[in-house]
C-alpha positions as CSV (number, residue, x, y, z in Angstrom):
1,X,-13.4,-59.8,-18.3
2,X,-14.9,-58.3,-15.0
3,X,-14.7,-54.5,-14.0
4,X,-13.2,-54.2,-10.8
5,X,-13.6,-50.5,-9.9
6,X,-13.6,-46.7,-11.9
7,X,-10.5,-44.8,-12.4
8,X,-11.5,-41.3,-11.9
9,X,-9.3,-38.5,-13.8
10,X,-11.2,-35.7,-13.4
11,X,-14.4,-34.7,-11.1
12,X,-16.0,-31.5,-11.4
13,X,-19.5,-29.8,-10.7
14,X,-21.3,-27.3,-13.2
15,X,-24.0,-25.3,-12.5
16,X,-24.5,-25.3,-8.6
17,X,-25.0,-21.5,-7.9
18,X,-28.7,-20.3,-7.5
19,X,-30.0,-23.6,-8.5
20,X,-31.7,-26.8,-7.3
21,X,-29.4,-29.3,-8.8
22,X,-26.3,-29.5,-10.8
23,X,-24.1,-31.5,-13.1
24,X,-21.4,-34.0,-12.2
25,X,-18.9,-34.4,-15.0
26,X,-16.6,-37.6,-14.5
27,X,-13.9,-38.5,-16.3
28,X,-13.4,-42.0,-15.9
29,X,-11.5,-45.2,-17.2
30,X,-13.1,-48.5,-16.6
31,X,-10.5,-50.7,-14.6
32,X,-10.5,-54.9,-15.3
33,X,-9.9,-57.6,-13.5
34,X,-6.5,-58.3,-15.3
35,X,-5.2,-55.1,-14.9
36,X,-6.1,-53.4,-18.0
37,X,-8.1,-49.9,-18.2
38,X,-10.6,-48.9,-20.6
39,X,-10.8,-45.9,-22.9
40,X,-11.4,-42.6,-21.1
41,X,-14.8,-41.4,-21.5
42,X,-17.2,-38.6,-20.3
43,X,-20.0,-39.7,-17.5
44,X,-22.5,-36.8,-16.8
45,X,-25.0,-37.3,-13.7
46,X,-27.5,-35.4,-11.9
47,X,-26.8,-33.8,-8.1
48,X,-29.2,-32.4,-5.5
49,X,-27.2,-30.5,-2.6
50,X,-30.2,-30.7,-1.1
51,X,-30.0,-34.1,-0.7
52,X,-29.8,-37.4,-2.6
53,X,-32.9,-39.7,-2.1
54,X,-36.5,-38.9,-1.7
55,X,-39.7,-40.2,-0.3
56,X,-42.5,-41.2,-2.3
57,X,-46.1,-41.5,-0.1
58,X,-49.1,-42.9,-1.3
59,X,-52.2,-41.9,1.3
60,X,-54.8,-43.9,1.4
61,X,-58.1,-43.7,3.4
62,X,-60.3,-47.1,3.8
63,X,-64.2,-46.4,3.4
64,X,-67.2,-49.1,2.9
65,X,-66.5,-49.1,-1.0
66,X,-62.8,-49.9,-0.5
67,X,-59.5,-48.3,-0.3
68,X,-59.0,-44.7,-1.8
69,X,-55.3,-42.9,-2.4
70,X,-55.1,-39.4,-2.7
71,X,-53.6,-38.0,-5.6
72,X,-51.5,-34.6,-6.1
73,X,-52.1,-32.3,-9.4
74,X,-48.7,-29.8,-9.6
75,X,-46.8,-27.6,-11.7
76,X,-44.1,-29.9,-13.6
77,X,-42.3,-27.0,-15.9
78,X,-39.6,-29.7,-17.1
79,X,-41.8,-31.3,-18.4
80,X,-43.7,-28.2,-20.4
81,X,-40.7,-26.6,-21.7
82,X,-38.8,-29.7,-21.8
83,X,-40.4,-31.9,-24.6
84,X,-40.0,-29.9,-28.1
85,X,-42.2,-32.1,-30.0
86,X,-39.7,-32.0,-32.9
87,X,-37.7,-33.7,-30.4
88,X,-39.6,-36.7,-29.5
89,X,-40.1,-40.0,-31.5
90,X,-43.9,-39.7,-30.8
91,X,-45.1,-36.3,-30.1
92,X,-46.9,-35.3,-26.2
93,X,-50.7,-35.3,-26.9
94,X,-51.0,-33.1,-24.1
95,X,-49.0,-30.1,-23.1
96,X,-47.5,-31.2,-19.4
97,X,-48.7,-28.1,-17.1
98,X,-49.4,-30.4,-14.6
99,X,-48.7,-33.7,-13.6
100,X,-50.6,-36.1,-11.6
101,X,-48.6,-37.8,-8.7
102,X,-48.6,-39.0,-5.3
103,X,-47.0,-36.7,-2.4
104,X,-43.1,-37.0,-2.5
105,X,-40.3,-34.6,-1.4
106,X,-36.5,-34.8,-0.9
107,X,-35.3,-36.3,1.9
108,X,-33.2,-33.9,3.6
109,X,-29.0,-34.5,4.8
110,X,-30.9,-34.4,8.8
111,X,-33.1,-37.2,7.8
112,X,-31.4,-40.0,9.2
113,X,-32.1,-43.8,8.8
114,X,-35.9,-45.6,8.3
115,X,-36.9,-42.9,11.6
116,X,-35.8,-40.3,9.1
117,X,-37.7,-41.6,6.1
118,X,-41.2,-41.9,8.1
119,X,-40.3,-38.1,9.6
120,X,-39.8,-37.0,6.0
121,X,-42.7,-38.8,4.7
122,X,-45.1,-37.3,7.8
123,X,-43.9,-33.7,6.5
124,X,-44.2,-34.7,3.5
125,X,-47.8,-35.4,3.9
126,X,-48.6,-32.2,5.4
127,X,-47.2,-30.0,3.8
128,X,-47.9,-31.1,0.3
129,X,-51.5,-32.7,1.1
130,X,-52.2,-31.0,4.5
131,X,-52.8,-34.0,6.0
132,X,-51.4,-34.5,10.0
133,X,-50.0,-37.7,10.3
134,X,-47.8,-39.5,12.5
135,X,-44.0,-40.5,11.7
136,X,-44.7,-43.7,13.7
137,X,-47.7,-44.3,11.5
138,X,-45.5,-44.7,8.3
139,X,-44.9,-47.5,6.5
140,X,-42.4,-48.9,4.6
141,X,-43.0,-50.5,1.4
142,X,-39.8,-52.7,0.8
143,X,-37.2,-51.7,-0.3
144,X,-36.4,-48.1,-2.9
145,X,-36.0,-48.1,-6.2
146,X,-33.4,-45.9,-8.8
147,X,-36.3,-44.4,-11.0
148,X,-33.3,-42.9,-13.4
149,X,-29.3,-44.6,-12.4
150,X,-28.2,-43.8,-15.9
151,X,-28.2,-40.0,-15.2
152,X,-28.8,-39.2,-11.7
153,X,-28.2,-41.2,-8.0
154,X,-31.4,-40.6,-6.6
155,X,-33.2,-43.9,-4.8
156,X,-36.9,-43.2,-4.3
157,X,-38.1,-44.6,-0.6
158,X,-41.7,-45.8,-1.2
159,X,-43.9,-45.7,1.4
160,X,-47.4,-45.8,2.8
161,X,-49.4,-43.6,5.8
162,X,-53.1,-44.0,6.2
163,X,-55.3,-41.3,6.9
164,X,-58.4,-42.1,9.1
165,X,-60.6,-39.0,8.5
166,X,-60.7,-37.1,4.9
167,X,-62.3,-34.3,6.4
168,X,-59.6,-33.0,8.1
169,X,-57.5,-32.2,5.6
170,X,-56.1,-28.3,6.0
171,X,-55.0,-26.4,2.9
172,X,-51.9,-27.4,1.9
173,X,-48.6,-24.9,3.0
174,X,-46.4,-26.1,0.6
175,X,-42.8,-25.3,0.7
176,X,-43.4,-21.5,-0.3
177,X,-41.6,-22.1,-3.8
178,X,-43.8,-21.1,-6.8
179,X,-43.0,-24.2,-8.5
180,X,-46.1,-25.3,-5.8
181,X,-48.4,-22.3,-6.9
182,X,-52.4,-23.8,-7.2
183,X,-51.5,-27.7,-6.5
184,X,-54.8,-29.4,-5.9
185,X,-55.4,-33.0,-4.3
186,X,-58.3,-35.4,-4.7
187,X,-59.4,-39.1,-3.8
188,X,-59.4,-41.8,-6.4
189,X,-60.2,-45.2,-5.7
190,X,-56.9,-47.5,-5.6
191,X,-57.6,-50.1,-8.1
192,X,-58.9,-47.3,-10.3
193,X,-55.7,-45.3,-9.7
194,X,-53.3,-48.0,-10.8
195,X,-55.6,-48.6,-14.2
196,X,-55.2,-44.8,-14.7
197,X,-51.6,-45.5,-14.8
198,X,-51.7,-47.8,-17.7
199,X,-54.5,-45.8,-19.9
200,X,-52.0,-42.3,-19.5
201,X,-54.2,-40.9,-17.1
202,X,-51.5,-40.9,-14.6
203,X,-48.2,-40.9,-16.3
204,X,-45.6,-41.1,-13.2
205,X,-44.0,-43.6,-12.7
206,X,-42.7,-43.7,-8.6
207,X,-47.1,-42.9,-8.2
208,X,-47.7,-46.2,-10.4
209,X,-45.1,-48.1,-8.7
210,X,-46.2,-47.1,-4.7
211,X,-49.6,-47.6,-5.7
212,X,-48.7,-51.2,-6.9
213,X,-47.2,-51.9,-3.7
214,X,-49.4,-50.2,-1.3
215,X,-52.4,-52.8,-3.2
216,X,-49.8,-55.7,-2.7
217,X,-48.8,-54.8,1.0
218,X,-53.1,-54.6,2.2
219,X,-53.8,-57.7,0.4
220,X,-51.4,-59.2,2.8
């Protein structure tokens, strides 16, 4: 038995007004090759009007010692007021504040095509890590990945922008929300980086994953 396509019933939105994303509620039926339907059942996903997909950048700098990326420390409140310990099979040993990660934003309904991804990633990097880069200077890093598909549609764009001097960095704008309120950056040495994310050091896992293919795409 093979599913074919979705029979949709119902298709509604909850919790759009004032907020940053909302709730998808389908009602679906599963239909078969052999012209059968499933039971109806209840699919809930996540939605961003602001957009679907986002970039993820990992910023690197080469120096005599070898190559460095430049990590982002942030406010992550779904994360602090998200995981009740009494919830959780193995209780946080730390309570989530902040997050370390590498520069990502949405990618916005302008952003059109790969010239839209490197724009995106090159505003990206500036405002987030103050860094001036080039659109043409992005790279792509193969193709995205769904870091969630059982619960929201987002595909993470992984991609890669070197920066040539350190030193020029200029304080990060931001986007003006306060969700980006005393967000600090620093260098760490990539090898070192990617063994952070296996000891817990560095628990996300779009930075582990662009980290692993930024090593893979300069050793080629």
């Amino acid at each position: 038995m093979e599913i074919v396509d979705f029979e949709v019933i119902s298709d509604t939105i909850e919790g759009i007004e004032g907020g940053f994303m909302a709730v998808r509620r389908l009602h679906l039926r599963n239909l078969r090759d052999d012209g059968s339907r499933s039971e109806r059942y209840v699919c809930d996903f996540v939605v961003r009007p602001k957009g679907v997909d986002a970039v993820v950048v990992a910023v690197y700098h080469r120096h005599a010692e070898g190559v460095r990326v430049l990590l982002r420390d942030g406010l992550r409140p779904a994360l602090a007021k998200g995981r009740a310990p009494e919830h959780l099979p193995i209780p946080d040993r730390r309570l989530y504040l902040c997050l370390t990660e590498v520069v990502a934003g949405i990618i916005e309904h302008d952003d059109r095509g790969e010239e839209g991804v490197r724009r995106r990633a090159a505003l990206e990097v500036e405002e987030e890590a103050g860094y001036v880069v080039e659109p043409s200077a992005v790279e792509l890093l193969g193709a995205g990945s769904f870091p969630s598909p059982g619960s929201m549609p987002e595909r993470f764009w992984l991609t890669a922008v070197e920066v040539a001097d350190p030193s020029s960095q200029q304080p990060p704008q931001g986007d003006g929300s306060p969700m980006e309120e005393g967000a600090t950056t620093r260098w760490m040495a990539l090898d070192d980086a990617i063994a952070a994310c296996v000891t817990g050091e560095i628990e996300d896992a779009k930075s582990e994953l662009v980290l692993r293919r930024l090593r893979e795409h300069l050793a080629r």
